[in-house]
PQR file of N, CA, C, O and H, with PARSE charges and radii, in Angstrom:
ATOM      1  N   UNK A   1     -22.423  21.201  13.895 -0.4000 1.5000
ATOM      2  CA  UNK A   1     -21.737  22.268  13.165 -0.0000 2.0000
ATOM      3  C   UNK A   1     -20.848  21.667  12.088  0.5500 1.7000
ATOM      4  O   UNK A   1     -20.641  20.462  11.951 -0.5500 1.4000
ATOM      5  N   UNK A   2     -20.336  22.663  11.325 -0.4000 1.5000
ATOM      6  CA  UNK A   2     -19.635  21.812   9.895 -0.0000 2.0000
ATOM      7  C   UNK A   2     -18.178  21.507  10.409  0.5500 1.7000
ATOM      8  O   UNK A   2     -17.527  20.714   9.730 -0.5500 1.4000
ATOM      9  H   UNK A   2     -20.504  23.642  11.436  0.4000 1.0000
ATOM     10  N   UNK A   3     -17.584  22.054  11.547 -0.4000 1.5000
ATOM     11  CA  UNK A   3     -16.415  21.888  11.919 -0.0000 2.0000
ATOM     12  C   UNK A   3     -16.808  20.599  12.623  0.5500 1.7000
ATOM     13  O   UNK A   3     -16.848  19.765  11.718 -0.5500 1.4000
ATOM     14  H   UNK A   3     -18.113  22.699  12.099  0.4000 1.0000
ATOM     15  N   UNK A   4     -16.959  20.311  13.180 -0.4000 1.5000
ATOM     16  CA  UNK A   4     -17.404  18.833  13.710 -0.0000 2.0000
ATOM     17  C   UNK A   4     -17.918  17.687  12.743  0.5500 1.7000
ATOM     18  O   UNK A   4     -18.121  16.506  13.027 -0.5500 1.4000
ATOM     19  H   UNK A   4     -16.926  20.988  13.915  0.4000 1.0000
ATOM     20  N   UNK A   5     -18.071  18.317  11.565 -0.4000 1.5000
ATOM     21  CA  UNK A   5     -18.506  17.083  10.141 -0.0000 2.0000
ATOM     22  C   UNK A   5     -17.319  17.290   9.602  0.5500 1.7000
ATOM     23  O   UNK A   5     -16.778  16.187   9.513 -0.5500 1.4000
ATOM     24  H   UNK A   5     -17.906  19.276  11.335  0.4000 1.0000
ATOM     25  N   UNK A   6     -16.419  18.369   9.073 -0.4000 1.5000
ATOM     26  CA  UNK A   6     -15.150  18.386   9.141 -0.0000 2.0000
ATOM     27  C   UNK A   6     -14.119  17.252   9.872  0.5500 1.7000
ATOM     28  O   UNK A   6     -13.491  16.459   9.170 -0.5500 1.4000
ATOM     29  H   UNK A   6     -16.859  19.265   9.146  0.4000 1.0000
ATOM     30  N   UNK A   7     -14.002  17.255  11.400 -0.4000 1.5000
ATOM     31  CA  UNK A   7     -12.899  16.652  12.151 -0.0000 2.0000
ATOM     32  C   UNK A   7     -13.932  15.357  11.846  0.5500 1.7000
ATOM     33  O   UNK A   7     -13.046  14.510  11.963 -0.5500 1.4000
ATOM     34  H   UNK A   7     -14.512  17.899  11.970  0.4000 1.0000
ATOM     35  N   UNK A   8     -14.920  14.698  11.598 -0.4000 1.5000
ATOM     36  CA  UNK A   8     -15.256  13.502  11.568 -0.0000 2.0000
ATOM     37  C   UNK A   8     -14.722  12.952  10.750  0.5500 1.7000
ATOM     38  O   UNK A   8     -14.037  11.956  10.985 -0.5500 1.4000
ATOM     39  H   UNK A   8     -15.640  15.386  11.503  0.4000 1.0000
ATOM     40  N   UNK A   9     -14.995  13.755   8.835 -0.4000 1.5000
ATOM     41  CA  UNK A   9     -14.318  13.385   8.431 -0.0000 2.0000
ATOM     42  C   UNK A   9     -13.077  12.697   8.263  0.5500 1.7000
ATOM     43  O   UNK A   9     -12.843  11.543   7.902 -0.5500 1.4000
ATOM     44  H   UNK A   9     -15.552  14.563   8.645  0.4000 1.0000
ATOM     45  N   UNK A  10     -12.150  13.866   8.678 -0.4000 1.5000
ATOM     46  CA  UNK A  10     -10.743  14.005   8.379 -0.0000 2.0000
ATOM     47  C   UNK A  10     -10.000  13.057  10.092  0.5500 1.7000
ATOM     48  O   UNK A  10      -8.903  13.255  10.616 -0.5500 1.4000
ATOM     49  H   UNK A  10     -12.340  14.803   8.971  0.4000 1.0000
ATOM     50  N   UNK A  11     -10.952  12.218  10.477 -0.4000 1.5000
ATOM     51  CA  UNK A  11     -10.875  11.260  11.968 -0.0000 2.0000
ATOM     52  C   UNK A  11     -10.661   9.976  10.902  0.5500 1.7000
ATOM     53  O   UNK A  11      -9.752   9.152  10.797 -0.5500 1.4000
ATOM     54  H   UNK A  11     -11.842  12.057  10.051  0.4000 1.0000
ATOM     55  N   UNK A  12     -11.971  10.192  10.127 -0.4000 1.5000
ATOM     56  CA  UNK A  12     -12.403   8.486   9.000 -0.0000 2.0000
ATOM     57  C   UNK A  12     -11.387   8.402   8.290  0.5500 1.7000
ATOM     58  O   UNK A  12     -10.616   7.442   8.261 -0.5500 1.4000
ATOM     59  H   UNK A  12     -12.709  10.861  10.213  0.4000 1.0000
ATOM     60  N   UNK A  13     -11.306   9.468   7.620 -0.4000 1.5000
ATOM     61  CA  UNK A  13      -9.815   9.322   6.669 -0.0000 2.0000
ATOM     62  C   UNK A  13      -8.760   9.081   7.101  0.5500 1.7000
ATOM     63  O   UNK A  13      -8.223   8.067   6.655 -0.5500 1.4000
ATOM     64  H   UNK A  13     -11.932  10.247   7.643  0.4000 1.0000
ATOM     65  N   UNK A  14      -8.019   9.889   8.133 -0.4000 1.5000
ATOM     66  CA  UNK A  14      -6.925   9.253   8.579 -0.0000 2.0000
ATOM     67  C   UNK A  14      -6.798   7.915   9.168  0.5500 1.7000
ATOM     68  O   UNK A  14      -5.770   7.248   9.285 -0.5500 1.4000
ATOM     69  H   UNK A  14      -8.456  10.713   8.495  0.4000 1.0000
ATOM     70  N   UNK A  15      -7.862   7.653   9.482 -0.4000 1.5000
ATOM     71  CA  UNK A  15      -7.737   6.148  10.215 -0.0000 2.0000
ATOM     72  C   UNK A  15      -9.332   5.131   9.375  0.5500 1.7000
ATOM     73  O   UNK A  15     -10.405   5.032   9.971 -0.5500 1.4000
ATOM     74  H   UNK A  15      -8.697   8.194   9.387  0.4000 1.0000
ATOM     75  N   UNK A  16      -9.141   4.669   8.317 -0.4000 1.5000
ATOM     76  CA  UNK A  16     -10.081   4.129   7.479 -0.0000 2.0000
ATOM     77  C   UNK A  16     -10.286   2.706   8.085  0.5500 1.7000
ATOM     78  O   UNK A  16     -11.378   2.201   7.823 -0.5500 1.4000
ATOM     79  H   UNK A  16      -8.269   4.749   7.833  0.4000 1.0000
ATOM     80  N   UNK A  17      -9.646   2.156   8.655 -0.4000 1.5000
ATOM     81  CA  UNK A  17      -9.663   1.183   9.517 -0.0000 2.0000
ATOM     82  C   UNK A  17     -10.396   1.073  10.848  0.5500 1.7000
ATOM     83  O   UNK A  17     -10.755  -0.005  11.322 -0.5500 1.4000
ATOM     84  H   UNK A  17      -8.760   2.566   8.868  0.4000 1.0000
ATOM     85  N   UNK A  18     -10.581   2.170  11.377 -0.4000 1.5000
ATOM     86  CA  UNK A  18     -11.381   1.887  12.715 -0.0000 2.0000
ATOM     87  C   UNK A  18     -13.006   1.878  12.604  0.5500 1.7000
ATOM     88  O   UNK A  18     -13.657   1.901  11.559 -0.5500 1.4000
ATOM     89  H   UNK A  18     -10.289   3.046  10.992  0.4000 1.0000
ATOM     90  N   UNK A  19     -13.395   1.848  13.657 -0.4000 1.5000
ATOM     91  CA  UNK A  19     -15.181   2.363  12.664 -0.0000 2.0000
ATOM     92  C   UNK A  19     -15.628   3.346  13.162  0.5500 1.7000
ATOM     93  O   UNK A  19     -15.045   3.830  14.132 -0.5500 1.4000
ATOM     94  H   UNK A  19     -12.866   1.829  14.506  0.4000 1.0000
ATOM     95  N   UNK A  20     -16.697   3.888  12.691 -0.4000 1.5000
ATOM     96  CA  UNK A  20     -16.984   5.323  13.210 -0.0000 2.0000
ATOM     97  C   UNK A  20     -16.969   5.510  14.451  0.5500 1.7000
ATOM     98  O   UNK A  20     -17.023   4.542  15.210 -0.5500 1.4000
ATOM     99  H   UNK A  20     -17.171   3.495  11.903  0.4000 1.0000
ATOM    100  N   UNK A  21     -16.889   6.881  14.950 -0.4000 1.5000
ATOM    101  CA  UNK A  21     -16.738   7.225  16.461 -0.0000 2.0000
ATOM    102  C   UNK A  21     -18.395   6.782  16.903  0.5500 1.7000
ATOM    103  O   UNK A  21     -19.288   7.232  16.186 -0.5500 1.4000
ATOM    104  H   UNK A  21     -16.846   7.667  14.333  0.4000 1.0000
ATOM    105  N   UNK A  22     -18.751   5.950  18.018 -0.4000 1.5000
ATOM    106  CA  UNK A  22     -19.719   5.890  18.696 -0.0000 2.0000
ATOM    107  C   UNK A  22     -20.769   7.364  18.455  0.5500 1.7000
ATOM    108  O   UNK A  22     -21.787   7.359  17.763 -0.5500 1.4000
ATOM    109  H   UNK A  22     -18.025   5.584  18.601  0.4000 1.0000
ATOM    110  N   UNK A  23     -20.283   8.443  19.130 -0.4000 1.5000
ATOM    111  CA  UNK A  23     -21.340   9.306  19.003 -0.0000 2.0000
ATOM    112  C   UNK A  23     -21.503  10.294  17.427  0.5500 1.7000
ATOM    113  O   UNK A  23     -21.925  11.448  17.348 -0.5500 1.4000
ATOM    114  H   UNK A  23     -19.456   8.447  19.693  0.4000 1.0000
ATOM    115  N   UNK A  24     -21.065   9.490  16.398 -0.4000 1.5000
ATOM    116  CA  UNK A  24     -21.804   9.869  15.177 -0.0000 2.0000
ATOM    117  C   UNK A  24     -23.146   9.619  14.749  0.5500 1.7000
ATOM    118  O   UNK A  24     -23.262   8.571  14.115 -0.5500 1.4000
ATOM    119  H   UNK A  24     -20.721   8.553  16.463  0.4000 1.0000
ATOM    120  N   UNK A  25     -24.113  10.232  14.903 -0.4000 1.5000
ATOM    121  CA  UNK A  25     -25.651   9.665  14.498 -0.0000 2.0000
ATOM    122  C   UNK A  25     -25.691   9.422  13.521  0.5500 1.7000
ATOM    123  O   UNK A  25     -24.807   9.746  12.729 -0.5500 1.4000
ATOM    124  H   UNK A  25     -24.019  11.084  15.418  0.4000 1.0000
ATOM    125  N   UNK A  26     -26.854   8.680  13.167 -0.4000 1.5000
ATOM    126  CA  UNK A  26     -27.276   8.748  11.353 -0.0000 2.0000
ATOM    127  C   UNK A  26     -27.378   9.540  10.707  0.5500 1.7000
ATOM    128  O   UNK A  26     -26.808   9.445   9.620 -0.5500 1.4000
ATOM    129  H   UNK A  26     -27.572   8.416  13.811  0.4000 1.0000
ATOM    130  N   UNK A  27     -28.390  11.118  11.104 -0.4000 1.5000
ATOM    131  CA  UNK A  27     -28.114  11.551   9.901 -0.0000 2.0000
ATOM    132  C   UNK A  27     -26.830  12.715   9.728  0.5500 1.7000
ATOM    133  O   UNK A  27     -26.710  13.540   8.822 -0.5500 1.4000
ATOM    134  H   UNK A  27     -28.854  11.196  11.987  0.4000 1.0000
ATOM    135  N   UNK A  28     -25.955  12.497  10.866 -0.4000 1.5000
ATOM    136  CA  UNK A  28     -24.572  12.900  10.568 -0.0000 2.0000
ATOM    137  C   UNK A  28     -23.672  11.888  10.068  0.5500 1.7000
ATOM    138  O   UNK A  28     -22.646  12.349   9.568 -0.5500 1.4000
ATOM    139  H   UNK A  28     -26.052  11.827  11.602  0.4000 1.0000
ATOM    140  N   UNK A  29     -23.773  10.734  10.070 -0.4000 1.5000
ATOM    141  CA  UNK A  29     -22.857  10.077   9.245 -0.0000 2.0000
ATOM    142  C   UNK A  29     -23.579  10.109   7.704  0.5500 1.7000
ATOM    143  O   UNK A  29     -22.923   9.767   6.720 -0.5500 1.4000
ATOM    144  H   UNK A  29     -24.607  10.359  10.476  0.4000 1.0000
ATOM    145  N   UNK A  30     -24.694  10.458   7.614 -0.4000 1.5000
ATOM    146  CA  UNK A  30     -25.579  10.526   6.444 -0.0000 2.0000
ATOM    147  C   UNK A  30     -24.978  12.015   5.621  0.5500 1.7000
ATOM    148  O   UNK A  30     -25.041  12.332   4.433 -0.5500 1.4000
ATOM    149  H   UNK A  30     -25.227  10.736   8.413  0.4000 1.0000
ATOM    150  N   UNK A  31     -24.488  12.610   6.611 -0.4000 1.5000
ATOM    151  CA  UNK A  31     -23.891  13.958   5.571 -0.0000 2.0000
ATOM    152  C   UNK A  31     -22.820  13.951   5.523  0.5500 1.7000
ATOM    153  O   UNK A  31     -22.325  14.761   4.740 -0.5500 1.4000
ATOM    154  H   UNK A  31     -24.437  12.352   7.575  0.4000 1.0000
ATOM    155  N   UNK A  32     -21.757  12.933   6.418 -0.4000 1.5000
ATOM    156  CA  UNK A  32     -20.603  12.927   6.287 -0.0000 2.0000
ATOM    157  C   UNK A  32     -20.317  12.225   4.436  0.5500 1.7000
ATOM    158  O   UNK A  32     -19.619  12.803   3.603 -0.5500 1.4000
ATOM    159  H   UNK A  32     -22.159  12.275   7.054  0.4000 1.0000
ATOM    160  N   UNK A  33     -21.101  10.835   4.184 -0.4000 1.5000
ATOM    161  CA  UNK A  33     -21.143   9.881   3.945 -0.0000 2.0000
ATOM    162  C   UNK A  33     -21.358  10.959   2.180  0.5500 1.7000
ATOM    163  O   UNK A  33     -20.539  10.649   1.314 -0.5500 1.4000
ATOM    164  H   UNK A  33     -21.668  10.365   4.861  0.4000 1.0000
ATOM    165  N   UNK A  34     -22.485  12.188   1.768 -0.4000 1.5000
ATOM    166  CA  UNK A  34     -22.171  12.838   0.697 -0.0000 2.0000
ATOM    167  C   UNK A  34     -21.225  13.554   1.236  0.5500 1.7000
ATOM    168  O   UNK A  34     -20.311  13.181   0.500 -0.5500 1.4000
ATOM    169  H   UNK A  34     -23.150  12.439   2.472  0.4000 1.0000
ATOM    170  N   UNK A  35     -20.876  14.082   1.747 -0.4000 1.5000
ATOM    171  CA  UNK A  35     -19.713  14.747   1.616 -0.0000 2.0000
ATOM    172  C   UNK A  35     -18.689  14.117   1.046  0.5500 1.7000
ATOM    173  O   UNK A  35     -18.058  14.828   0.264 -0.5500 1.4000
ATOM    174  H   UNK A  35     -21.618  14.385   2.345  0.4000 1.0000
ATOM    175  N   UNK A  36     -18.288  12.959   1.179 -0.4000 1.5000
ATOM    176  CA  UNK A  36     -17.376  12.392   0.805 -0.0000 2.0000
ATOM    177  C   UNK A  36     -17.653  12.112  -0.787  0.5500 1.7000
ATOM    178  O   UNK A  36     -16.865  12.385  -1.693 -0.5500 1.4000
ATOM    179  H   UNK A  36     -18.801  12.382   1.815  0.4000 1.0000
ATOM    180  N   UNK A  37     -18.469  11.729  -0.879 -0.4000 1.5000
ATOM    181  CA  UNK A  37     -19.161  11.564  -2.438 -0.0000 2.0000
ATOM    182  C   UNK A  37     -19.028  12.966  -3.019  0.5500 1.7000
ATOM    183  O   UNK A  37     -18.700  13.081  -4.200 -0.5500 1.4000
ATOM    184  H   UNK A  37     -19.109  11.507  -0.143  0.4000 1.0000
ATOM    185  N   UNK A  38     -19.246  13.973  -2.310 -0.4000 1.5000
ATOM    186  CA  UNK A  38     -18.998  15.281  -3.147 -0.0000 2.0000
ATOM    187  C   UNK A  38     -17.779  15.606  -3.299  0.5500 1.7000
ATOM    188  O   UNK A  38     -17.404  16.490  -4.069 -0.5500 1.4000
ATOM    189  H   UNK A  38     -19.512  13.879  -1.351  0.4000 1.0000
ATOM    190  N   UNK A  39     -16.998  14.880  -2.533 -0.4000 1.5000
ATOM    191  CA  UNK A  39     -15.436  15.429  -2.583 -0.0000 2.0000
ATOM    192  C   UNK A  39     -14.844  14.395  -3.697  0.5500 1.7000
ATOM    193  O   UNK A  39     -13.647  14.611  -3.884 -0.5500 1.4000
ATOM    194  H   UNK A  39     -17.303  14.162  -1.907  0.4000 1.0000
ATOM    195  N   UNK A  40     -15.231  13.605  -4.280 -0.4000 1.5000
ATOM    196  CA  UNK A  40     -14.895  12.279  -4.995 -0.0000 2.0000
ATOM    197  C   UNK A  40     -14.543  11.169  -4.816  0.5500 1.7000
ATOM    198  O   UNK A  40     -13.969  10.411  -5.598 -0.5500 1.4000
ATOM    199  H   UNK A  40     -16.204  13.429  -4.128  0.4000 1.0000
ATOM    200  N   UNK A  41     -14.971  10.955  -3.436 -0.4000 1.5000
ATOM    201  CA  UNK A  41     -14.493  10.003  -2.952 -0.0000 2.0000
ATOM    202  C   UNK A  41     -15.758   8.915  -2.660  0.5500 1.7000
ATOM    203  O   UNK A  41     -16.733   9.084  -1.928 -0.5500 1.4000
ATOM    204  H   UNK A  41     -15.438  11.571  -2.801  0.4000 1.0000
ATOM    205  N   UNK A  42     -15.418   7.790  -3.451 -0.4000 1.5000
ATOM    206  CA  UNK A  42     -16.560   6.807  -3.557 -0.0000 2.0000
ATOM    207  C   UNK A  42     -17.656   6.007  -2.795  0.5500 1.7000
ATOM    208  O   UNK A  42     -18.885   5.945  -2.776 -0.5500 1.4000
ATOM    209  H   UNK A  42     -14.625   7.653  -4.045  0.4000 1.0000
ATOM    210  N   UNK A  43     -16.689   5.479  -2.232 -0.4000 1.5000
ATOM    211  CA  UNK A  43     -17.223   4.816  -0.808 -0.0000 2.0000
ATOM    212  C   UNK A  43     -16.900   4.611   0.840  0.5500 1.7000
ATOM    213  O   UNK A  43     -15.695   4.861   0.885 -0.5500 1.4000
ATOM    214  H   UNK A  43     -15.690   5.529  -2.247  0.4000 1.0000
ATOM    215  N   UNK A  44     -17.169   4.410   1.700 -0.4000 1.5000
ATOM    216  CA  UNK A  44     -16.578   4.427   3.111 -0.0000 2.0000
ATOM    217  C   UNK A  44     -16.461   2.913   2.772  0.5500 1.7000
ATOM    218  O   UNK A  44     -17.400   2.255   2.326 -0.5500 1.4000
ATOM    219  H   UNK A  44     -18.148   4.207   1.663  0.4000 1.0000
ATOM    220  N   UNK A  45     -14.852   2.281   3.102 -0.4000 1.5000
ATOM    221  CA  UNK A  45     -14.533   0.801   3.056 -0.0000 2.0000
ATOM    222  C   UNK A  45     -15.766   0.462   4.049  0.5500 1.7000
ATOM    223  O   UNK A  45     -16.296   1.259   4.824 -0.5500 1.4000
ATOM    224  H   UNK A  45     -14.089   2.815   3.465  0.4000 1.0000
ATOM    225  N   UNK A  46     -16.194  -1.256   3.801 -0.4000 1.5000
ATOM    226  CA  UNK A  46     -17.327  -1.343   4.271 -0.0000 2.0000
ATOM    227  C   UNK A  46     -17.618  -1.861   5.913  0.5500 1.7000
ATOM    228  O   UNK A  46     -18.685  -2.279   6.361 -0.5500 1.4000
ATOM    229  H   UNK A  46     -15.764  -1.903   3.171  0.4000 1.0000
ATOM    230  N   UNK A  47     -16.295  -1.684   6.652 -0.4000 1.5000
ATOM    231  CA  UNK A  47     -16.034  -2.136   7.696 -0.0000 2.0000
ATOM    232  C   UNK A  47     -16.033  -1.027   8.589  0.5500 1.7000
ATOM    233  O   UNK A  47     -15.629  -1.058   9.752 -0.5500 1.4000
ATOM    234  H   UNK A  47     -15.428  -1.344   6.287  0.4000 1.0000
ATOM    235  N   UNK A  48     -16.711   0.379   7.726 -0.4000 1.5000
ATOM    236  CA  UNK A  48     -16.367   1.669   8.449 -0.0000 2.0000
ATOM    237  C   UNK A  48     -18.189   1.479   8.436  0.5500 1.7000
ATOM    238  O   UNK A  48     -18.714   1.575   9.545 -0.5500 1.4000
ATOM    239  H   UNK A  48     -17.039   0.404   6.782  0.4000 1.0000
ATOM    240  N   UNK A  49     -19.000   1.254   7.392 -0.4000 1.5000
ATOM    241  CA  UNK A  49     -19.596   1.332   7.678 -0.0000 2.0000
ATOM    242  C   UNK A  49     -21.355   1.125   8.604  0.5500 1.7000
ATOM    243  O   UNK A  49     -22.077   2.105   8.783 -0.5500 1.4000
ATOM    244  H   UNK A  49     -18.573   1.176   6.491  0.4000 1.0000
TER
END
C-alpha cells in the first residue's frame, strides 16, 4: 500500500545512515527509489543502497 511506501520512505530519510529495513523487496525499494527521484531528491547515499 502507498502508506507503507510512505513510512519507508520517511524511515530512509530520517535515518539515511542505516540501511534499508530487511523486509523491503525490490520492486518496493524500486518505487521507493522513483519516488524519491520524483520528489527531487537525487540519490539514496550509497550505503543505503
Amino acid at each position: 500500500s502507498n502508506e507503507s511506501i510512505d513510512a519507508a520512505i520517511s524511515d530512509v530519510l530520517s535515518k539515511p545512515y542505516l540501511p534499508l529495513p530487511l523486509g523491503l523487496k525490490a520492486p518496493a525499494l524500486e518505487g521507493v527509489m522513483g519516488e524519491l527521484q520524483r520528489q527531487g531528491i537525487p540519490k539514496i547515499p550509497p550505503s543505503c543502497a
